[in-house]
N, C-alpha and C positions, 0 to 999 in steps of 0.2 A: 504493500500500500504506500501512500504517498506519505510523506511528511504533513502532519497535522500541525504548522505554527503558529504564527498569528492569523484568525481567518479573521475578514471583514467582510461583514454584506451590510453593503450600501446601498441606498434605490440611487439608480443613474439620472435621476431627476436634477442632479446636479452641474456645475459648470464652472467652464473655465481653470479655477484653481486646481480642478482634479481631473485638467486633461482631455475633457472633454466638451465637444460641440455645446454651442449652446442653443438653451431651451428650442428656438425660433428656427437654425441652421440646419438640423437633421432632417427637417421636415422639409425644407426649402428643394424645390428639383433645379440640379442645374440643368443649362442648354447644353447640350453634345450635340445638338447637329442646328444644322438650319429649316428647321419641319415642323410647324407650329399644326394642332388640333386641326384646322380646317385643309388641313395640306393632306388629312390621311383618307381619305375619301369618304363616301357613301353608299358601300356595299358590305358585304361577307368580309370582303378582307380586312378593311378598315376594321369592321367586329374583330377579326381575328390579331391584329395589332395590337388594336390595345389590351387586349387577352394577354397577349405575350409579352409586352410590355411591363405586367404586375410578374408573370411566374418569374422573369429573367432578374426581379433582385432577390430570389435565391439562390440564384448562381453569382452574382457580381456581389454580392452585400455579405449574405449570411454566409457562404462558404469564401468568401474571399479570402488569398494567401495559405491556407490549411487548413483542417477541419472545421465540422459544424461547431458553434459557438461550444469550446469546452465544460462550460459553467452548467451545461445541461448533462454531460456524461460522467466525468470525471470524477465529481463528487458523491463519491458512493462506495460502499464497504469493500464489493467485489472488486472492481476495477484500479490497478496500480500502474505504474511504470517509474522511474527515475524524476528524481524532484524538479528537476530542472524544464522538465518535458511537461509541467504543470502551470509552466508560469509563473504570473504573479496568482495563479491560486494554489499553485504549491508554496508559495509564500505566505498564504492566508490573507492577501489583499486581494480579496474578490471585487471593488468596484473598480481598479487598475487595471485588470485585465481585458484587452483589447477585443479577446471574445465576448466578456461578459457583457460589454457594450457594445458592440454587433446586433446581437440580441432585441436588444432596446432601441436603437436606431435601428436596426434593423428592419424589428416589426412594425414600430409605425411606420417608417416609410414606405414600406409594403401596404400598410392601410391607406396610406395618401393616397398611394399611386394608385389602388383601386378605387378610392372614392372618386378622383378624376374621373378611369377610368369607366366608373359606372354613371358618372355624368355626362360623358360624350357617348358612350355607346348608347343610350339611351334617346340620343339627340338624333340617331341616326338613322335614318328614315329608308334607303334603300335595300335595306339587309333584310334577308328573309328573319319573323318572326321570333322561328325554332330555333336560328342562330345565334340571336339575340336572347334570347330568353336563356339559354345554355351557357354561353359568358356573361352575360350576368349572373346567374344560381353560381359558375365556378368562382366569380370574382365574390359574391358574397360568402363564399366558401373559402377563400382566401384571408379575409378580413376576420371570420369565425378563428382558424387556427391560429393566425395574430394572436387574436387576444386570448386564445386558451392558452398557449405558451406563456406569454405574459405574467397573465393572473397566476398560472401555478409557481412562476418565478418569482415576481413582487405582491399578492395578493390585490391588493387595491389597486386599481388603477385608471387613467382616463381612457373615456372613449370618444369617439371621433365617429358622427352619424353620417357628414359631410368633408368635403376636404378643406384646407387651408385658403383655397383659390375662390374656394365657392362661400365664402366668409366665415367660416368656424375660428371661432379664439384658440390661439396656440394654448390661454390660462385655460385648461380643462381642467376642474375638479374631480381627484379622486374618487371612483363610485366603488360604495362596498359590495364585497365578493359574490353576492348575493347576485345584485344588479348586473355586473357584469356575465357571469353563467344566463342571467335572463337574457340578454345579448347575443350571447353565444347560440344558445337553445334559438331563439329568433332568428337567428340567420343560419344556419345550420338548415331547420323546418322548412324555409324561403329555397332555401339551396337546390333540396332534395325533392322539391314539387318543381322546378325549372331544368335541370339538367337532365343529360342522358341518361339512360342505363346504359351499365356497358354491354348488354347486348341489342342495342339500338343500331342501326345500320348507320348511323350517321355520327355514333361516338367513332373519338380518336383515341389510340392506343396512348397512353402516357399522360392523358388529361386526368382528374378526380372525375368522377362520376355519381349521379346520385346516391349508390349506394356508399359512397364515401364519406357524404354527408351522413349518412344514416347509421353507420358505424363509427363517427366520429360522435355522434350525438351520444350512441352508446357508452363510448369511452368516457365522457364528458360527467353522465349522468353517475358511473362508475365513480368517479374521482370527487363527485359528490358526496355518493354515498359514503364513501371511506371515511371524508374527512368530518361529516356529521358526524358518525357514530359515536357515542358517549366516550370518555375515558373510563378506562378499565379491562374492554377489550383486550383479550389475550392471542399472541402469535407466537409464534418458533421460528427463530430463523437460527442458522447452522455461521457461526460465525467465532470469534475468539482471535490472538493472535496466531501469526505465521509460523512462529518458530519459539522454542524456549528455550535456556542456558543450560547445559551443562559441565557442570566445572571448565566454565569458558568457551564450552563447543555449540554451535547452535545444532540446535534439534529439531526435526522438521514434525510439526506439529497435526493432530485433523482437525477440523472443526468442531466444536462444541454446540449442541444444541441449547440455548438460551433462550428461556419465556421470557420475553417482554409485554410490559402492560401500554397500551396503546395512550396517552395524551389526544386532551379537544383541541384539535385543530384551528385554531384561532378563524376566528371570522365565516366558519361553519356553521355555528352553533342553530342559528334559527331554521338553517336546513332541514329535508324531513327526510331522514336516510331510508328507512322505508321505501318512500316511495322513488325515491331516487334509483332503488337497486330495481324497483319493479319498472322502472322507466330504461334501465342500463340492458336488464334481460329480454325485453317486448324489442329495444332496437337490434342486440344483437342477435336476438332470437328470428329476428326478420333476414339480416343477411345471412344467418343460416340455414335459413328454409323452412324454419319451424313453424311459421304461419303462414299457408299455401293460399290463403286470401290478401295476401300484402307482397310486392313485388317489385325490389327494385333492380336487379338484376340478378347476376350469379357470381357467385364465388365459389374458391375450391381451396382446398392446401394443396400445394404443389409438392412432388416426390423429392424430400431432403436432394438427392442429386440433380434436381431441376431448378430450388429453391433460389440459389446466390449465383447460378449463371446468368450473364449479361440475357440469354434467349429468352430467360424464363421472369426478365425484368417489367415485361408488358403483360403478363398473367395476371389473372384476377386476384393472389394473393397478394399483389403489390400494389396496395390499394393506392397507396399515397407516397410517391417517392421524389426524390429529387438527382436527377443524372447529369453532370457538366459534363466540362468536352473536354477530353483531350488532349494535350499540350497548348493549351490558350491561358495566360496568361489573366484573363479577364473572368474564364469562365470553368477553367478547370479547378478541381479541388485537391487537396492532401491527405483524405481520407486513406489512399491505400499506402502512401507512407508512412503516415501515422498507425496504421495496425496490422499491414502489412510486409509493408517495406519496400523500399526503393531498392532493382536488382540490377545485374548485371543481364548478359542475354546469358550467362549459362547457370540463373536464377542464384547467384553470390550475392548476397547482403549490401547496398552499401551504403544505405539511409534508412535510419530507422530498423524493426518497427521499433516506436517510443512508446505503446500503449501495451496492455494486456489486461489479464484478469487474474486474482491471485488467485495460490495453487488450491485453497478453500472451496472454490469456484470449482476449480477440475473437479473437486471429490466428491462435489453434489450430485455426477453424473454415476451411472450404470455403467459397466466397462464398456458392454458393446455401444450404447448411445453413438448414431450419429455425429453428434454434436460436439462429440471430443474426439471419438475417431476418424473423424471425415473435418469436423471443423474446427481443431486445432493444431497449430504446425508441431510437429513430431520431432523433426528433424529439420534442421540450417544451419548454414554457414554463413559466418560474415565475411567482409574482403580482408581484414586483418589476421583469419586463420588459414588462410591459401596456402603461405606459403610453408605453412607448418602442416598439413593437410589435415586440418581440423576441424571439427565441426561441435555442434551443442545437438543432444537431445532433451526431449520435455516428455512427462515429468522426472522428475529424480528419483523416482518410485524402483523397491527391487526388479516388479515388472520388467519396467523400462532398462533399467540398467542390465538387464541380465538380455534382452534386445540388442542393444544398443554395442555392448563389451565385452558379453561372453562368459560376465563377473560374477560370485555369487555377492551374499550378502558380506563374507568376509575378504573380496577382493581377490580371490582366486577363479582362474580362467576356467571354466568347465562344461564354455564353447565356444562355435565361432558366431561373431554377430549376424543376427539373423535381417532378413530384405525387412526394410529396403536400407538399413544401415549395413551391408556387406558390400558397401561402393569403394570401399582401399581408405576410409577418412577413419582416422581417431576419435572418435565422440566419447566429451564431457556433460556431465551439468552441473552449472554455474549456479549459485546463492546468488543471484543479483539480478537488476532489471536487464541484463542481457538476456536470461532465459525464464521467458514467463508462458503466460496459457494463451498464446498468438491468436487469432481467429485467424480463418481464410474466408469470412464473409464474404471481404474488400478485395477479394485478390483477382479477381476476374477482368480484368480490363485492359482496354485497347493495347497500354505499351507500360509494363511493369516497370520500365529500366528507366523513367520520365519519373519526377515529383508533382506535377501537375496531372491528373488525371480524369479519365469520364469516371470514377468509380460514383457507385450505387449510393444513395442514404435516405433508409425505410423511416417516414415516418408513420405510418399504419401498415400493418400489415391484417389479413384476414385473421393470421393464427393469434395475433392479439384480441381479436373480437373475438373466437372460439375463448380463449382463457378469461375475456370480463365476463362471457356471459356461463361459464363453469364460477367465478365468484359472486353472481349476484344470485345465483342459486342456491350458492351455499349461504351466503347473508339473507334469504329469504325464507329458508326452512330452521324451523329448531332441531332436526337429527341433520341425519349424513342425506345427502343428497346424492339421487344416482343422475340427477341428470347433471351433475356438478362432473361426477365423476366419471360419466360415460362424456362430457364433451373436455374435460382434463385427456382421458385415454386418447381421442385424438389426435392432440398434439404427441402423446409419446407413442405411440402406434407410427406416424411418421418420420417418427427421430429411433426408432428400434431400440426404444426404452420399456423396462418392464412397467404394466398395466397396473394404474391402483387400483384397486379393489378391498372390501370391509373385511374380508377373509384371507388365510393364511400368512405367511410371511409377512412382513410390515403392513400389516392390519392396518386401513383406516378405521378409528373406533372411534373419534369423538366430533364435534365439528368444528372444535380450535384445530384438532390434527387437518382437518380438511384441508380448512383456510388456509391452516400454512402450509402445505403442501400445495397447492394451488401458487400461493405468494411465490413459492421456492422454484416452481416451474416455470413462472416469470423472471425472474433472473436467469434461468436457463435456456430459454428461448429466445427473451429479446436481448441477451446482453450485447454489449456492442451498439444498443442502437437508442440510446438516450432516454432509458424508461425508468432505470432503477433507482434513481435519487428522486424521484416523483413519486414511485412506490411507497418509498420508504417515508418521504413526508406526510402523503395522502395518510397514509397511515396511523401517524403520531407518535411515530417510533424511531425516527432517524436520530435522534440525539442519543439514545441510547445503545445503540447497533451501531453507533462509528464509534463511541465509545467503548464497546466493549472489546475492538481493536486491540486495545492495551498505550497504543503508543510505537508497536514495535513496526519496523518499514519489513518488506516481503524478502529484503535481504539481511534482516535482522538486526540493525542500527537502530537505537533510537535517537526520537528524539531529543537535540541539545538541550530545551528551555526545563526551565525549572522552577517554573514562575508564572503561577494559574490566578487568574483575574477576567471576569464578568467586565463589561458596561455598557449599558443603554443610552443612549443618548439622544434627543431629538432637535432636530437644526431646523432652514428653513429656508430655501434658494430665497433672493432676491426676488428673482424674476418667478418663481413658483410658488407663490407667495401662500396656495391654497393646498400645498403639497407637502406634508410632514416627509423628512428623511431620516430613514430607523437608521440608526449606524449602533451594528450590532458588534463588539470584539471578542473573540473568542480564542482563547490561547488554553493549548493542552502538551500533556506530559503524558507517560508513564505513569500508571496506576491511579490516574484523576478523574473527575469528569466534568473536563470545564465549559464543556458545550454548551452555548446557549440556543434554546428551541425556537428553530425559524418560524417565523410569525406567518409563514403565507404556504404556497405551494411550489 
């Protein structure tokens, strides 16, 4: 894991002094060309411009120079890599970092542009109807994801009905958590009565589609319900430190199973979790088929071996994604350097990767699981082991090493190393962020041997709607729920994970066991794709599951500081005059728990 030192979360409502744009500036479009509104015509295509126009600042804005804004992945129990590959939020100054505010400028300028943008399409008189009515449902489906990301990042926040141009005050007052989800639900609703299904002869492969909206809504009413839920609520999650001392050796550690009591979610409270979950299951329930009188198109899970190829990137399970280009400098992204590495052509290391998951993560799988056997790198080399003909295997596990070197458990040879490590390379494993639990989600693309890439990044998938609508089942029965856990078996039925079930071997018996089994299958599935510090928030549990880390990093260092201190504070931009700024500090050790519990989502 990362180093825990000083964190800050700041709302980026701020300026100037702290580096960033001010209030008025982010929202401001400049000119790039000379093509004013009335220059784009008055048909289809015009429609389809300014269509393109909103999706293209997530490629130029939010993925700009390297991955999706960090502040969304990063920060979470499972996920580690080397301190420095963290930023400044491995430095614990979260509103400094250049991601975190991407984020924020990012999203509202994605809202402007579509408020524009839904002001001139609207104006435009020549385009067939059905075209228009479809860029606008995606563009108000654009502006929904805005601010759901948002709101789970900062809780409160402004909204923007209209754009900047069309006379809205940049002073928006913060609207409570409440108001905003009614915003979201609103245009979401608007979306999913306008747009295509993706089986409409007139959808295009790689748009959102109604049912995108409809299992966005799902998700939504999901992340609701979580955070209503009362305090008290109990989970399991499998977590502790990486390693432990012995007489100065570290020792590779498993994960501890830890009940946590769930915390009220600040600014939930008047929510009605109930029905939240019965509104999370009716939507996901819909894109799974399970009410044959409602229909917004189709979905499917795609075959683990079909899932994270570039072919299978237009499939129904990708519901919502976002793909740059290429070696373009404006529009490619770093996703695959960052988690899977920059290669040479005969696939030699020679950037990156800088991310992973700790080896805690590996252990939550089944050995055969897909998802560690197919989707994490096993074997690599970087360019500084060439000339020593060396290579890393993952994990350090006797398994692996008796693979890998032939070795038993007391370092005696008693074979040869077995394929695909019998290629003439010396393979070690490394205690350190050299050698961690790699994904090959990201690995798929145009030209590996490039930092700039078309690589993939899911923000919905369908198998995430199969797993809210396996939790809001189980949050809506008081026993065990089979239809919780017959749409749980789906997901690991496709990853060739053993089936839960209330009988024999790891009995499901209770419906905390469910939950968190259900929770645990989320970190298993989406990890890698910026769900699980949302998880753990929605929940009311994140201060206590990063704490129960210990402090130790996944190559066994601790932390330097030795000096645990709280404070709250609240400021107030000039110019934001209506806008409170939490500035939360949060500094932690070894055997503390100086976390303080984020006020939002």
């Amino acid at each position: 894991m990362k180093l825990y030192k000083l964190y800050v979360v700041l709302s980026l409502w701020a300026t100037g002094s702290l580096g960033l744009a001010s209030c008025s500036d982010f929202l401001k479009e400049e000119p790039y060309a000379f093509v004013g509104p009335d220059q784009l015509g008055n048909d289809n295509a015009a429609v389809d411009l300014w269509l393109t126009g909103v999706y293209s600042k997530w490629g130029n804005n939010m993925f700009r120079y390297s991955s999706f804004p960090r502040c969304l992945e990063l920060d979470s129990d499972y996920i580690t890599g080397p301190d420095w590959a963290f930023s400044n939020l491995g430095a614990g100054n979260f509103q400094a970092d250049e991601y975190a505010t991407s984020i924020w400028t990012g999203c509202y300028n994605l809202i402007h542009r579509a408020n524009v943008a839904i002001h001139y399409v609207n104006e435009i008189t020549g385009a067939d109807e059905k075209v228009k009515r479809n860029a606008l449902g995606e563009l108000y489906f654009q502006k929904a994801f805005s601010y759901f990301l948002l709101t789970r990042a900062y809780g409160e926040i402004p909204l923007f009905d209209v754009a900047i141009s069309e006379g809205a005050s940049y002073n928006q007052p913060r609207r409570p958590i409440p108001d905003v989800y009614a915003e979201i639900i609103r245009l979401l609703e608007q979306a999913a009565g306008m747009m295509y299904k993706n089986t409409d002869a007139e959808y295009q492969k790689g748009h959102v589609a109604a049912g995108t909206a409809i299992g966005l809504l799902a998700k939504v009413y999901a992340t609701m319900g979580a955070g209503a839920l009362p305090a008290g609520e109990k989970m399991i999650v499998k977590s502790g430190p990486s390693y432990s001392y012995n007489a100065g050796t570290k020792i590779l550690t498993n994960p501890v199973s830890n009940t946590f009591e769930k915390t009220q979610v600040a600014g939930y409270e008047s929510l009605n979790w109930k029905d939240c979950y019965e509104k999370a299951a009716y939507y996901a329930g819909i894109i799974m088929g399970r009410n044959p009188d409602v229909s917004y198109g189709t979905y499917r899970l795609l075959s683990f071996d079909e899932l994270w190829k570039k072919s299978g990137f237009d499939e129904s399970e990708h519901m919502f994604s976002v793909r740059t280009r290429s070696a373009d400098e404006e529009y490619g992204n770093g996703v695959h350097q960052w988690y899977c590495g920059m290669q040479d052509a005969g696939g030699v290391l020679q950037k990156g990767p800088w991310v992973g998951n700790r080896f805690h993560w590996y252990c939550l799988f089944d050995n055969e699981d897909y998802r560690i056997t197919k989707g994490v790198k096993h074997r690599f080399q970087y360019d500084s082991q060439v000339k020593n003909g060396r290579g890393y295997y993952y994990p350090g596990t006797p398994e692996y090493k008796l693979m890998a070197t032939g070795k038993n458990m007391d370092d005696v040879k008693v074979q040869e190393p077995v394929a695909p490590f019998n290629d003439g390379l010396t393979y070690t494993n490394s205690i350190s962020s050299n050698c961690l639990a790699f994904t090959t989600k990201y690995a798929d693309v145009t030209d590996p041997t490039i930092g700039r890439t078309d690589a993939y990044w899911p923000f919905l998938r369908y198998a995430d709607i199969v797993l809210i609508y396996a939790e809001a089942q189980c949050e809506l029965n008081d026993g065990i729920s089979q239809d919780a856990i017959d749409a749980l078996n789906d997901i690991r039925i496709r990853s060739n994970a053993k089936e839960a079930s209330v009988t024999g071997d790891g009995a499901i018996e209770t419906k905390v066991e469910l939950r968190s089994v259900i929770f645990e299958e989320r970190a298993k599935e989406l990890a890698y794709e910026g769900d699980r510090r949302w998880d753990l928030l929605r929940w009311g549990i994140y201060l206590d599951v990063m704490n129960s880390l210990g402090g130790i990093n996944e190559d066994g260092t601790r932390t330097p500081y030795d000096v645990v201190n709280s404070v709250t504070c609240c400021i107030r931009c000039h110019r934001w005059k209506f806008l409170p700024i939490w500035l939360l500090i949060k500094i932690i050790r070894a055997g503390t728990k100086p976390y303080v519990q984020p006020n939002n989502l």
